[in-house]
gemmi code that builds the backbone of each chain (N, CA, C; Angstrom):
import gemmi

chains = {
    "A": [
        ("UNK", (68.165, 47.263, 58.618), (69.438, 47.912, 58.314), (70.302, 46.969, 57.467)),
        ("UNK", (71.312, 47.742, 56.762), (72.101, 47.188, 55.729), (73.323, 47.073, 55.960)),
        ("UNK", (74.104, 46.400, 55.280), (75.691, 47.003, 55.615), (76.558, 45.755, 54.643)),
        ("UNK", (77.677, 46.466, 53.640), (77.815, 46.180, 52.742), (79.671, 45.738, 53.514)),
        ("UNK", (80.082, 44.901, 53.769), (81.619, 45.059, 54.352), (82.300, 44.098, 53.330)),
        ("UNK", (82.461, 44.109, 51.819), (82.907, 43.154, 50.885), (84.142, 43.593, 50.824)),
        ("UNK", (84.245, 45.134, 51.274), (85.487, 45.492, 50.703), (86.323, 45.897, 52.324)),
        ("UNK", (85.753, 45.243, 53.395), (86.923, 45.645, 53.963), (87.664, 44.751, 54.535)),
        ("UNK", (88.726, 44.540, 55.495), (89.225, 43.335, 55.819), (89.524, 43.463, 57.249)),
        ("UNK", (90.103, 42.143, 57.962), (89.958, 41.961, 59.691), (90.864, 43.431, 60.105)),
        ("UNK", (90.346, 43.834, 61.120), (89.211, 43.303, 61.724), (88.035, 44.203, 61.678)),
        ("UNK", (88.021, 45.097, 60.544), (87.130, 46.025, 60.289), (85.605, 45.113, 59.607)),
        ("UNK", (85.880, 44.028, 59.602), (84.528, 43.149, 59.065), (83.586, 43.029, 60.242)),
        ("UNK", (84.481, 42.044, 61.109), (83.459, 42.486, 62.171), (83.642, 43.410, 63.155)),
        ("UNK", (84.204, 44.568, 63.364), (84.348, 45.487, 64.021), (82.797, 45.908, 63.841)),
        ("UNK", (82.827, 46.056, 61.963), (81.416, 47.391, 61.575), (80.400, 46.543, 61.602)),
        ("UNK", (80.244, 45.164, 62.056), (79.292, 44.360, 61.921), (78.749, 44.716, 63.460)),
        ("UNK", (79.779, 44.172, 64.211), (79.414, 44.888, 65.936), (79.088, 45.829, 65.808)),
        ("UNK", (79.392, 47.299, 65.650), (78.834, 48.743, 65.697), (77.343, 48.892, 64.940)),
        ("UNK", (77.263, 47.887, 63.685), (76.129, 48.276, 63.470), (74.731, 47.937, 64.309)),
        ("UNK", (75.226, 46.383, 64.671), (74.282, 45.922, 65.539), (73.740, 46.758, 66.699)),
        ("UNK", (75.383, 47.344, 67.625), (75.042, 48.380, 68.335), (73.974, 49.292, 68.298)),
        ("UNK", (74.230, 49.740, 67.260), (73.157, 50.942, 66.426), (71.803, 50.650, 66.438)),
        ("UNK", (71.376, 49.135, 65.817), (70.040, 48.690, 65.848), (68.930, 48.297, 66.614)),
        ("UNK", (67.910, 48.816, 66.093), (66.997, 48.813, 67.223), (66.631, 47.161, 67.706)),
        ("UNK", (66.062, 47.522, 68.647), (66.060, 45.968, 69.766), (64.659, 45.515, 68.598)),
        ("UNK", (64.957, 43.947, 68.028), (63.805, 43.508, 67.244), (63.860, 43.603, 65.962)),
        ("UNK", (64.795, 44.257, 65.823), (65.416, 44.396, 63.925), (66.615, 43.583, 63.467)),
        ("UNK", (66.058, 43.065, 62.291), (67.193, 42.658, 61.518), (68.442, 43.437, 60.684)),
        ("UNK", (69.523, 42.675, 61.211), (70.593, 43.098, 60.071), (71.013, 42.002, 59.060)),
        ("UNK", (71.304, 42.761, 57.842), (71.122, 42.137, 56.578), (72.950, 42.522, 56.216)),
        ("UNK", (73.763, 41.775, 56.271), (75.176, 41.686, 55.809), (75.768, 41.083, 54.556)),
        ("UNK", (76.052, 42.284, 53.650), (76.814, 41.344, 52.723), (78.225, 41.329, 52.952)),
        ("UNK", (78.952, 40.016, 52.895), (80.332, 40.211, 53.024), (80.779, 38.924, 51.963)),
        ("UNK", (82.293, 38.824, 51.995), (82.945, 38.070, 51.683), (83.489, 36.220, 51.675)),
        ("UNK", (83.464, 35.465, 51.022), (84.104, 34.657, 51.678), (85.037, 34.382, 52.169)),
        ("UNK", (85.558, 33.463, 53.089), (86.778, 33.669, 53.945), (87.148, 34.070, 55.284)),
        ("UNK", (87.755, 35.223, 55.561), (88.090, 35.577, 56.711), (87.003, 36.093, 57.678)),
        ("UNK", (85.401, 36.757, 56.359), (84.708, 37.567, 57.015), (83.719, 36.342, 57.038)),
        ("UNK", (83.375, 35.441, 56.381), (82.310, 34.138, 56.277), (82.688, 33.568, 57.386)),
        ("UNK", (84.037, 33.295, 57.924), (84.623, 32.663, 59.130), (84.257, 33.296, 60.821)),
        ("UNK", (84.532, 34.563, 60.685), (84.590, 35.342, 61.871), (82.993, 36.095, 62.120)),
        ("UNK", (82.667, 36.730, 61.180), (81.283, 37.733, 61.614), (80.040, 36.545, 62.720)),
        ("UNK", (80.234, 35.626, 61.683), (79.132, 34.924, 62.366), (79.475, 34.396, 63.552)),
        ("UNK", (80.720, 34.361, 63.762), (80.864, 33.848, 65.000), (81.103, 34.968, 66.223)),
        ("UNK", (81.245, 36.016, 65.928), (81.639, 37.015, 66.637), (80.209, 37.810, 67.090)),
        ("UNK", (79.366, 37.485, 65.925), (77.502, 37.631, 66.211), (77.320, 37.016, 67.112)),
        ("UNK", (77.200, 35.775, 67.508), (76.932, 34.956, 68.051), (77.504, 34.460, 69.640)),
        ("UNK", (78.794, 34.523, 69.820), (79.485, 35.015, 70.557), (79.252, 36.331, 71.781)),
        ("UNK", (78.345, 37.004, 70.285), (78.050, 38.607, 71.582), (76.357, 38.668, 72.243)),
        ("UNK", (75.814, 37.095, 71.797), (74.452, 36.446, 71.678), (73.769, 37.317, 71.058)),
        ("UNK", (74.000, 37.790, 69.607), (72.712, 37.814, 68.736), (72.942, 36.420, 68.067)),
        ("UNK", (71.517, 36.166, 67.160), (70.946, 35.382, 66.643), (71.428, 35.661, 65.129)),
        ("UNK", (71.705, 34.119, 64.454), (72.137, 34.377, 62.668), (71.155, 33.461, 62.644)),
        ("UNK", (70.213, 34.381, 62.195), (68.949, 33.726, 61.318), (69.004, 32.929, 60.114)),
        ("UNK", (69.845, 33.411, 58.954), (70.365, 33.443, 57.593), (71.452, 32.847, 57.329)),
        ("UNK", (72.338, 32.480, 56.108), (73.295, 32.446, 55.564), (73.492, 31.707, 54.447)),
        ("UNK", (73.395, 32.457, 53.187), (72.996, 32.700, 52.052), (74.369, 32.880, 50.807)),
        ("UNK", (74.494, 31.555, 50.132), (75.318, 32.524, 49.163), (75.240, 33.231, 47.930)),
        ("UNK", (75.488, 34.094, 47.211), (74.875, 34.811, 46.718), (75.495, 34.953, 44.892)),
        ("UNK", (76.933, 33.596, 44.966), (76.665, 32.771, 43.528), (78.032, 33.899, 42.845)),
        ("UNK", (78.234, 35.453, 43.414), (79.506, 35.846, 43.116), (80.866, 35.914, 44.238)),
        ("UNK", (80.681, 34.990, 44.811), (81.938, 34.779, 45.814), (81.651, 35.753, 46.865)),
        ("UNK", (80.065, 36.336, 47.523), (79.932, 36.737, 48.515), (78.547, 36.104, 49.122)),
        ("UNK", (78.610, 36.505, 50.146), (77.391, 35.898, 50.938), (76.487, 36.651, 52.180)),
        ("UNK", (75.071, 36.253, 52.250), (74.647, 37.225, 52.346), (74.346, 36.901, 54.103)),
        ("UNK", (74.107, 37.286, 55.378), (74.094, 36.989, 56.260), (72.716, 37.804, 56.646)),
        ("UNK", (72.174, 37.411, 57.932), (71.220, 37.813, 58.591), (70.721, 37.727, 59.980)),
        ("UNK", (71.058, 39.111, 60.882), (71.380, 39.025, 62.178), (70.031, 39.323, 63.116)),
        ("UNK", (69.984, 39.051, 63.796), (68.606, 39.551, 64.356), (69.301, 39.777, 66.164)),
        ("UNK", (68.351, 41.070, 66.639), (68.727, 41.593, 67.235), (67.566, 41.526, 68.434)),
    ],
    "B": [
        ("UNK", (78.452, 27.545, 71.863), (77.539, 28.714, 72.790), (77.356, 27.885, 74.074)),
        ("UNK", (77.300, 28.667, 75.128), (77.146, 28.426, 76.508), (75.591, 27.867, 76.887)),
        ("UNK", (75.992, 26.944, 77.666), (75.292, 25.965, 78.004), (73.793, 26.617, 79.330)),
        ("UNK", (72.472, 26.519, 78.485), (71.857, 26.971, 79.759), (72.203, 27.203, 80.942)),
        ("UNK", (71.734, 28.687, 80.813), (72.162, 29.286, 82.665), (73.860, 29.146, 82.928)),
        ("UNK", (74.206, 28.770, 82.003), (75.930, 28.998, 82.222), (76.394, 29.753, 81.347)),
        ("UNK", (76.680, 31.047, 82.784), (77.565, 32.126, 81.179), (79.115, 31.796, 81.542)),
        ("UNK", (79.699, 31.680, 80.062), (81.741, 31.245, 80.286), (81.827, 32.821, 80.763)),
        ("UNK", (83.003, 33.070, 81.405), (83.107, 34.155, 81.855), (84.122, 35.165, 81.158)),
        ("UNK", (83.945, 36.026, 80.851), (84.629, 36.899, 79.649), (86.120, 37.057, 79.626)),
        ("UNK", (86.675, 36.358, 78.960), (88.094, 36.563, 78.320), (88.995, 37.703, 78.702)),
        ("UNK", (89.823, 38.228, 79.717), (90.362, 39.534, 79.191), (91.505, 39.837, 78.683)),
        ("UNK", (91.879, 40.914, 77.687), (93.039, 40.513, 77.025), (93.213, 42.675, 77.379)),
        ("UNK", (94.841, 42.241, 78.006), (95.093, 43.620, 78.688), (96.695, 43.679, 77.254)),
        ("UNK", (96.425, 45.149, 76.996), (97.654, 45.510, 75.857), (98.249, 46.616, 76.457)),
        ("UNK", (99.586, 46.315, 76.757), (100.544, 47.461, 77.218), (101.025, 48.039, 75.562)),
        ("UNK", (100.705, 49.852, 75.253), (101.391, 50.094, 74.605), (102.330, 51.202, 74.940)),
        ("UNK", (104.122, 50.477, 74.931), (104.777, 51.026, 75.363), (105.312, 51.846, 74.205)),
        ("UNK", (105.151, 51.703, 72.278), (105.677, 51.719, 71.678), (104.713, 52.936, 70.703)),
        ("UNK", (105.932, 53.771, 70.084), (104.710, 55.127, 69.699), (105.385, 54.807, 67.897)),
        ("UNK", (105.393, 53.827, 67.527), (105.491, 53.567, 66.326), (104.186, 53.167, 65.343)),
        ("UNK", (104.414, 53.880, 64.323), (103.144, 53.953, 63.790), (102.596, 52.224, 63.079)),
        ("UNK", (103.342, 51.096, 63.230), (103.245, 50.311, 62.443), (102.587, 49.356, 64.133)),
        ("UNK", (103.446, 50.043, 65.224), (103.006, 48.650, 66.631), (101.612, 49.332, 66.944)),
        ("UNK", (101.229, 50.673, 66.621), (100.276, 51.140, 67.003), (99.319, 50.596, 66.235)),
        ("UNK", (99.372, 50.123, 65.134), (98.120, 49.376, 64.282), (98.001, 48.013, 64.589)),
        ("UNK", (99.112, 47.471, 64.790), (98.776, 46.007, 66.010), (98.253, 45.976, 66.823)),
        ("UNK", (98.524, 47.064, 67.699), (97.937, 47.320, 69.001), (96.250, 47.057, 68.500)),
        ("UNK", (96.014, 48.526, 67.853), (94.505, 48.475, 67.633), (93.902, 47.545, 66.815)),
        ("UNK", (94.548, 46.760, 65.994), (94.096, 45.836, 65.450), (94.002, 44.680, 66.422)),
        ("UNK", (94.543, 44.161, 67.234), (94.353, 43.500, 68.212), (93.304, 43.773, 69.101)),
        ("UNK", (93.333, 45.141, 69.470), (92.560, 45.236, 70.397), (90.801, 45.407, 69.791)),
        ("UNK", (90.673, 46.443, 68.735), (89.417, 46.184, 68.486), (88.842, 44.702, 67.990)),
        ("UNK", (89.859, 44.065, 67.208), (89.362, 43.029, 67.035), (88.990, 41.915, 68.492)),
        ("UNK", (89.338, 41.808, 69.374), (89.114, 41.244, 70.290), (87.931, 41.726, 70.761)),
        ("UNK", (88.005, 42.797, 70.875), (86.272, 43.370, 71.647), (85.151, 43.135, 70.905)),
        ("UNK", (85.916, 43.403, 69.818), (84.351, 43.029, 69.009), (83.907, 41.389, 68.825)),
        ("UNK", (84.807, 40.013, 69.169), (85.085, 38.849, 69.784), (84.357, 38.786, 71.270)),
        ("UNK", (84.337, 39.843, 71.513), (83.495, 39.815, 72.945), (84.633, 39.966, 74.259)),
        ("UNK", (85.762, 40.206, 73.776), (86.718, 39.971, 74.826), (86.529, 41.366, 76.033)),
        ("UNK", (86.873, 41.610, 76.859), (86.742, 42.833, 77.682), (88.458, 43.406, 77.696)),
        ("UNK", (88.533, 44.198, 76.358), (89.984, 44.938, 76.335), (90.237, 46.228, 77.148)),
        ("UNK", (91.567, 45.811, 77.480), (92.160, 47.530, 78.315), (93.538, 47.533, 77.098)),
        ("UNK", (93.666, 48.877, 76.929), (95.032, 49.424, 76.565), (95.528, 50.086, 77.560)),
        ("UNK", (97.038, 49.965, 77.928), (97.686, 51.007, 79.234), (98.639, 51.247, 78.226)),
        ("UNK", (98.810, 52.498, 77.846), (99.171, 53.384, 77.234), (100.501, 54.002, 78.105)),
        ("UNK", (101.880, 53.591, 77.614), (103.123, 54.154, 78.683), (104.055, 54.781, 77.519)),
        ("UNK", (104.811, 55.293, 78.631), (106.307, 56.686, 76.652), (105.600, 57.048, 75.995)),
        ("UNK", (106.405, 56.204, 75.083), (106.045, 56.412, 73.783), (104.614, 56.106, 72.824)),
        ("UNK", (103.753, 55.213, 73.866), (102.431, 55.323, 73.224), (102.009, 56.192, 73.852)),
        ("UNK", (102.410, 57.103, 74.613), (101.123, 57.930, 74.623), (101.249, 59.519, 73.428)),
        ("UNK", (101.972, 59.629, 73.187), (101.783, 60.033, 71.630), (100.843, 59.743, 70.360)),
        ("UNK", (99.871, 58.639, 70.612), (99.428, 57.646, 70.108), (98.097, 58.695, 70.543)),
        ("UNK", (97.963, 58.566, 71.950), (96.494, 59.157, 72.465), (96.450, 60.796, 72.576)),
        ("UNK", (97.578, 61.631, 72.358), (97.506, 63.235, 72.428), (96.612, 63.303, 71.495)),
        ("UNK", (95.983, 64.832, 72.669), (94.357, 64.938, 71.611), (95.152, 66.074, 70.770)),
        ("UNK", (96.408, 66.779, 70.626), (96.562, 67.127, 69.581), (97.417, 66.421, 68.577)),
        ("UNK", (96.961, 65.910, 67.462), (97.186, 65.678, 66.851), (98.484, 65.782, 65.713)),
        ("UNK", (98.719, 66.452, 65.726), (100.310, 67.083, 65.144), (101.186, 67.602, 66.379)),
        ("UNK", (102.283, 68.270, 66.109), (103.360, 68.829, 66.934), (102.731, 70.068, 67.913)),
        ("UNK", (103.004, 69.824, 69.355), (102.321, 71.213, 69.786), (103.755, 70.887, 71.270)),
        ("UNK", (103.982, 72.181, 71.646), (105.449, 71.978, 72.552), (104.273, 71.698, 73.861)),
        ("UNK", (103.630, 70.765, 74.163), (103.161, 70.635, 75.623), (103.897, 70.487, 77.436)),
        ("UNK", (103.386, 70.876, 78.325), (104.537, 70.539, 79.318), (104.843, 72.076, 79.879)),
        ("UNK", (105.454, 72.402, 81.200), (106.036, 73.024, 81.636), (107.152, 73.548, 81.296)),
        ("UNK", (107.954, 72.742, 81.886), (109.632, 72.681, 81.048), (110.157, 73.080, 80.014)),
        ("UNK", (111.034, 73.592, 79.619), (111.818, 73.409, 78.340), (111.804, 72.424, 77.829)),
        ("UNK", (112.014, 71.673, 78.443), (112.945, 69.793, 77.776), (111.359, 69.200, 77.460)),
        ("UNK", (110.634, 69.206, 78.658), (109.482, 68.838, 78.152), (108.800, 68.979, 76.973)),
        ("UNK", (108.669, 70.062, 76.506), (108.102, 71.060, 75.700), (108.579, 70.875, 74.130)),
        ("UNK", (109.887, 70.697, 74.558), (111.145, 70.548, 73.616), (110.416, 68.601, 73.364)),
        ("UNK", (110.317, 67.966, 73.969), (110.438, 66.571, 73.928), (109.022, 66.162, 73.172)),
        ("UNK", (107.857, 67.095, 73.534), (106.491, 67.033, 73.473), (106.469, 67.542, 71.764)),
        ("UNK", (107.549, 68.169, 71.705), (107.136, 69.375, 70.050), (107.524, 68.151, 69.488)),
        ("UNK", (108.456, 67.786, 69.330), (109.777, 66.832, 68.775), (108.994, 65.412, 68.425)),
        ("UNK", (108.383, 64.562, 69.946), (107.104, 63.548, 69.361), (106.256, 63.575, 68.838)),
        ("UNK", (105.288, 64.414, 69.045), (104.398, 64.914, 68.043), (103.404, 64.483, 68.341)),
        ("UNK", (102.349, 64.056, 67.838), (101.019, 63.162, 67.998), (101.013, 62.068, 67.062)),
        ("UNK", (99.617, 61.344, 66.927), (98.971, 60.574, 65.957), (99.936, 60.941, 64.632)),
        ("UNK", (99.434, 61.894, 64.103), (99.865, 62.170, 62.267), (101.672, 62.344, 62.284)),
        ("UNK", (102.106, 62.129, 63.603), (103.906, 62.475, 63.181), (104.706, 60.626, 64.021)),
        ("UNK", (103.527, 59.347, 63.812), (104.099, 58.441, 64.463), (105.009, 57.665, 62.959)),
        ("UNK", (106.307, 57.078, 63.384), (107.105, 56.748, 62.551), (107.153, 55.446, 62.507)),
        ("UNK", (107.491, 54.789, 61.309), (107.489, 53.607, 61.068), (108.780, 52.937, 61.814)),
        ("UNK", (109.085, 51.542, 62.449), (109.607, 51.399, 63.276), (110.563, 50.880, 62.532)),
        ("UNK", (110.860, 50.935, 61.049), (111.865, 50.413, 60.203), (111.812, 51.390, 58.988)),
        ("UNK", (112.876, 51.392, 58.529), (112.680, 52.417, 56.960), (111.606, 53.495, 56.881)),
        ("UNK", (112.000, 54.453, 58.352), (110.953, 55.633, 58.225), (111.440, 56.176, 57.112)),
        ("UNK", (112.673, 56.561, 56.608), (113.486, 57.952, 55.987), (112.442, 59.376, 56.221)),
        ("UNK", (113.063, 59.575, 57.325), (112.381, 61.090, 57.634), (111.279, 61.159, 58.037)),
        ("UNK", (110.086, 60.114, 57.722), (108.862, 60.602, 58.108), (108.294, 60.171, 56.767)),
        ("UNK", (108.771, 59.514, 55.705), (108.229, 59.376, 54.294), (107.605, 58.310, 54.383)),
        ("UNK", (108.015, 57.367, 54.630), (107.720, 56.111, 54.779), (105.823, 55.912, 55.203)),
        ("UNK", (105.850, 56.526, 56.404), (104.312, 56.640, 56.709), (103.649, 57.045, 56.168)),
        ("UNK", (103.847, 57.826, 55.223), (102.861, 57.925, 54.603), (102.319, 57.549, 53.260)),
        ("UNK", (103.923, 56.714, 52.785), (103.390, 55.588, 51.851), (102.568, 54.709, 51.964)),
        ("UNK", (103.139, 54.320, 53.755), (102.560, 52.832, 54.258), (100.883, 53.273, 54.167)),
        ("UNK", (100.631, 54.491, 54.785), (98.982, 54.619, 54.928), (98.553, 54.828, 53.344)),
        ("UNK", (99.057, 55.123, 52.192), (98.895, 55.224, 51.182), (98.373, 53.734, 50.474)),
        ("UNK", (99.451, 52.969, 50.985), (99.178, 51.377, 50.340), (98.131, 50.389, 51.351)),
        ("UNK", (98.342, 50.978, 52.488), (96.723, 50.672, 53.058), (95.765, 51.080, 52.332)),
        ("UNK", (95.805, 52.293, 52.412), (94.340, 52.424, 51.774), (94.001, 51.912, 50.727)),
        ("UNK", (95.175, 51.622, 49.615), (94.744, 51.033, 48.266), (94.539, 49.500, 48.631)),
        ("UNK", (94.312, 48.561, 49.759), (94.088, 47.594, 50.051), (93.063, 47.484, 51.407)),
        ("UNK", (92.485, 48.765, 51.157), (91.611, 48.768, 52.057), (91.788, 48.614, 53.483)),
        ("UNK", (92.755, 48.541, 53.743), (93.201, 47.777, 55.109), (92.739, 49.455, 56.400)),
        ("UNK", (92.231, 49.020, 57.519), (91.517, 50.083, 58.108), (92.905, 51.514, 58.766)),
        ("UNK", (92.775, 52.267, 58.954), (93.755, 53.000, 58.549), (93.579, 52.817, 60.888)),
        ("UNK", (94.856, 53.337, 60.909), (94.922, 53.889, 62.983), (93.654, 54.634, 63.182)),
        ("UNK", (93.140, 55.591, 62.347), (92.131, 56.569, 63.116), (91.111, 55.974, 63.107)),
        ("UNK", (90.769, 55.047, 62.287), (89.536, 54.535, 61.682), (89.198, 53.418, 63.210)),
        ("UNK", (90.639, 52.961, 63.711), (90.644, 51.828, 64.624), (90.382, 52.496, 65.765)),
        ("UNK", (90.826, 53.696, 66.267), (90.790, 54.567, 67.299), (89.754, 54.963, 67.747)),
        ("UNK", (88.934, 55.271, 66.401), (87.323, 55.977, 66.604), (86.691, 54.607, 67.054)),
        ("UNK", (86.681, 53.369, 66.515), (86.125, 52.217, 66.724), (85.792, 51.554, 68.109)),
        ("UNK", (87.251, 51.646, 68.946), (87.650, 51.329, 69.963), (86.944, 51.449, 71.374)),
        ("UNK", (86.576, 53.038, 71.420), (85.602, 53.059, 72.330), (84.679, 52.671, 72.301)),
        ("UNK", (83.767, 52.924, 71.444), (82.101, 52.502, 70.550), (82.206, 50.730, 71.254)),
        ("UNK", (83.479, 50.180, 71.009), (83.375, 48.527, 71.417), (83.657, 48.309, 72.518)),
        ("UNK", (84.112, 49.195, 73.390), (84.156, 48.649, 74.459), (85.342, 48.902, 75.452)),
        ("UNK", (86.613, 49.472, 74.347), (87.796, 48.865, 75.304), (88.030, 50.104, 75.256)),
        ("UNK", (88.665, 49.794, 76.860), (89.288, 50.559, 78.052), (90.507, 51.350, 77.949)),
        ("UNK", (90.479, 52.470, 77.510), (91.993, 53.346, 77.416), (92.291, 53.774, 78.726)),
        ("UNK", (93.561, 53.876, 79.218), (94.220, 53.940, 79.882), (95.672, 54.454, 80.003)),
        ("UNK", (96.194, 55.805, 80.655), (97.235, 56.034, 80.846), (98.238, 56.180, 81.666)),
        ("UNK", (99.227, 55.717, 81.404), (100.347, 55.455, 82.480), (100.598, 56.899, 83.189)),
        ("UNK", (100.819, 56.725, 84.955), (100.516, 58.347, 85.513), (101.901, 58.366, 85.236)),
        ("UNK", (103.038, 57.318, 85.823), (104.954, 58.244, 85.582), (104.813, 58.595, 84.270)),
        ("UNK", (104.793, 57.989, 83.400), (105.107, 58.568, 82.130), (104.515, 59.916, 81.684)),
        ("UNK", (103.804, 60.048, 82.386), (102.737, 61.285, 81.743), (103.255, 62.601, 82.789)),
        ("UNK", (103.992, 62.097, 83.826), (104.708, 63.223, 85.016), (106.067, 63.527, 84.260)),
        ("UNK", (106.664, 62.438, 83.700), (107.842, 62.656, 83.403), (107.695, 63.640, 81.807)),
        ("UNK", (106.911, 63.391, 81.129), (106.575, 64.379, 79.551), (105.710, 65.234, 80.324)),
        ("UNK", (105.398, 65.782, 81.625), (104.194, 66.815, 81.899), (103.128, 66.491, 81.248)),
        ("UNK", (102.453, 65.840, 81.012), (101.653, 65.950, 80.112), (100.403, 65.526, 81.391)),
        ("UNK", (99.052, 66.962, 81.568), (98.060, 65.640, 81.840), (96.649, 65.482, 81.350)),
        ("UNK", (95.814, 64.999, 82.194), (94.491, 64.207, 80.955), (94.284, 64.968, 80.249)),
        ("UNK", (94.106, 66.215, 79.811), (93.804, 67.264, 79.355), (94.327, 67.349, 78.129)),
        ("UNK", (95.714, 66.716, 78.136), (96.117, 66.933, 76.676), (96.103, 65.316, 76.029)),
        ("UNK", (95.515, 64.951, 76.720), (95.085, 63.215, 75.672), (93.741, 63.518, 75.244)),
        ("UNK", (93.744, 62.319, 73.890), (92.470, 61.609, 73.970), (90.939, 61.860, 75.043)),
        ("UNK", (89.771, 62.626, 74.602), (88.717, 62.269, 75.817), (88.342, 60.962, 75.954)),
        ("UNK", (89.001, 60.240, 75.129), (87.868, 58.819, 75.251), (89.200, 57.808, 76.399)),
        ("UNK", (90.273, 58.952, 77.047), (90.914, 58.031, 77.437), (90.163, 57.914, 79.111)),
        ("UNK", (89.945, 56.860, 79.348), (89.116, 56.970, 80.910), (89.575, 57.226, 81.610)),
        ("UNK", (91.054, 57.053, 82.138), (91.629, 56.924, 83.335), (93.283, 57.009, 83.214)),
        ("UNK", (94.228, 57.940, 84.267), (94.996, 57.570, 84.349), (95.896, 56.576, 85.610)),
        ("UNK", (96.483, 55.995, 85.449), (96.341, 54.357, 86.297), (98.648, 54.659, 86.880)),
        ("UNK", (98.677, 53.875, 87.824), (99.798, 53.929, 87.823), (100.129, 52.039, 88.241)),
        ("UNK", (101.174, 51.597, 88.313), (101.391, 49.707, 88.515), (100.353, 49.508, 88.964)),
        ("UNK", (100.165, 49.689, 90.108), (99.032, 49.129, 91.130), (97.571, 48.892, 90.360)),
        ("UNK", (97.249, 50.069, 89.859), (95.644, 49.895, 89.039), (95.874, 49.077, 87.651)),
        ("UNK", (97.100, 48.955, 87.063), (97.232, 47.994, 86.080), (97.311, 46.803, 86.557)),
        ("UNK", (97.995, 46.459, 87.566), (97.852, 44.848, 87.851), (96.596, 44.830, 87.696)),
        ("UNK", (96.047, 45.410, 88.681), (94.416, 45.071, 89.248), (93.316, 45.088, 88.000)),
        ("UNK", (93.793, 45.597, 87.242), (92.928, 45.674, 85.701), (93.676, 43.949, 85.183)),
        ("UNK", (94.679, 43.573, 85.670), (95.479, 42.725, 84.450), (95.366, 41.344, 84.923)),
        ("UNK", (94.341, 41.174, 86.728), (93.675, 39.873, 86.661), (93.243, 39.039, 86.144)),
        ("UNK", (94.215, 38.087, 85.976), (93.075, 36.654, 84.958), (92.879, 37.169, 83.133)),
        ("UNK", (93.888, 38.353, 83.277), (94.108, 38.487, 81.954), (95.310, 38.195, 80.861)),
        ("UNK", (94.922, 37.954, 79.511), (96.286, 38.306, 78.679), (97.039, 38.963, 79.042)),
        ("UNK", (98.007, 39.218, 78.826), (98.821, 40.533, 78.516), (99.737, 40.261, 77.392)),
        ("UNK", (99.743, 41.851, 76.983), (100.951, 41.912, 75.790), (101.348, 43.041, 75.922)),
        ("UNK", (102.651, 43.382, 75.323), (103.470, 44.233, 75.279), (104.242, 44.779, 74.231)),
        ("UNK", (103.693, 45.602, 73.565), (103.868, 46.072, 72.032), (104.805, 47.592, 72.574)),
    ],
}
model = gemmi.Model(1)
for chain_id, residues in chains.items():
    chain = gemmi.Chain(chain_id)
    for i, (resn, *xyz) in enumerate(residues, 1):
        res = gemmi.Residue()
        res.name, res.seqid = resn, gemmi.SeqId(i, " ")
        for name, pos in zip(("N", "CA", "C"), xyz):
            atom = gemmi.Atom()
            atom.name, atom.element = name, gemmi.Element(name[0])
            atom.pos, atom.b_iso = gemmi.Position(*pos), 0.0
            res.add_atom(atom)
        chain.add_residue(res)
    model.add_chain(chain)
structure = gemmi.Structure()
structure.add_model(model)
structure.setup_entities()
């Protein structure tokens, strides 16, 4: 699964980062592109926090970055 | 991260919303979803004037027994008639403000509302307030769980935050 949150801001970054995970099946990766900053700061920690795993973290050379959650 | 076999024990952060303004109501939920999705274990207790906030109808409907009630229930309105708690003029104001949200993306109340349950946190409504507007579960929110009076809010508000918007 995918999920594109460049354009939104706290706390809808990781709000839709949590819900998606929700969503995903047990053993799948999520693949996040977001922002630097507020959402580079918080998602991963708020992943992690809810004990999934950040496999990834990737930047991607236009001021976003690419993350990778495993579930 | 927590130390083998030791789980820290979950944070709780309890939000009184006493306030049916459309600008404390996006604090509220901005606070609150953001915390849950932090992992925190959120309650909202919903009293007055927020519970205008949670009527499952949405616009003006005269709810209640009473006249005055009815009269009081038409007059607050729901979700789409909450006023900005400064420079409403009439009711205009809100809907600039959600206007210039959206052109900044910023997540709009409903967007936070729908969110809220999906994460976790606990709606809750105050029983006087809801005797005194007639109003009962029936005309809130379904996603609201429970209505609570002091006693079940302390007992929810153990070892927790609190705030009061």
């Amino acid at each position: 699964m995918e999920i594109d949150i460049t354009r939104e801001t706290c706390p809808m970054t990781f709000v839709k980062v949590r819900l998606a995970l929700a969503e995903l099946p047990e053993g799948e990766k999520l693949i996040v592109r977001l922002s630097e900053g507020e959402p580079l700061e918080n998602v991963p920690r708020s992943c992690e926090e809810a004990g999934f795993r950040v496999l990834a973290k990737r930047p991607n050379g236009d001021g976003t970055w690419t993350l990778e959650v495993a579930k | 991260m927590a130390e083998a076999g030791v789980q820290p024990s979950k944070q709780k952060l309890n939000i009184i919303v006493f306030s049916g303004d459309l600008d404390r109501a996006l604090a509220a939920f901005t606070l609150a979803t953001g915390a849950a999705a932090l992992g925190r274990e959120v309650t909202m207790f919903f009293t007055f004037w927020g519970l205008n906030i949670i009527k499952k109808d949405r616009g003006r409907k005269a709810l209640g027994r009473s006249v005055l009630a009815r009269a009081f229930n038409w007059l607050l309105g729901g979700v789409k008639n909450l006023p900005l708690s400064r420079l409403n003029f009439a009711g205009a104001s809100p809907i600039l403000m959600r206007r210039m949200m959206r052109a900044h993306n910023v997540a709009q109340l409903e967007e936070m509302m729908e969110a809220a349950p999906k994460l976790g946190v606990r709606l809750v409504a105050c029983e006087m307030a809801m005797h005194i507007l007639e109003l009962t579960k029936d005309d809130l929110w379904d996603a609201v769980e429970d209505v609570v009076g002091v006693a079940g809010f302390l007992e929810a508000s153990k070892d927790a935050q609190v705030l009061f918007i």
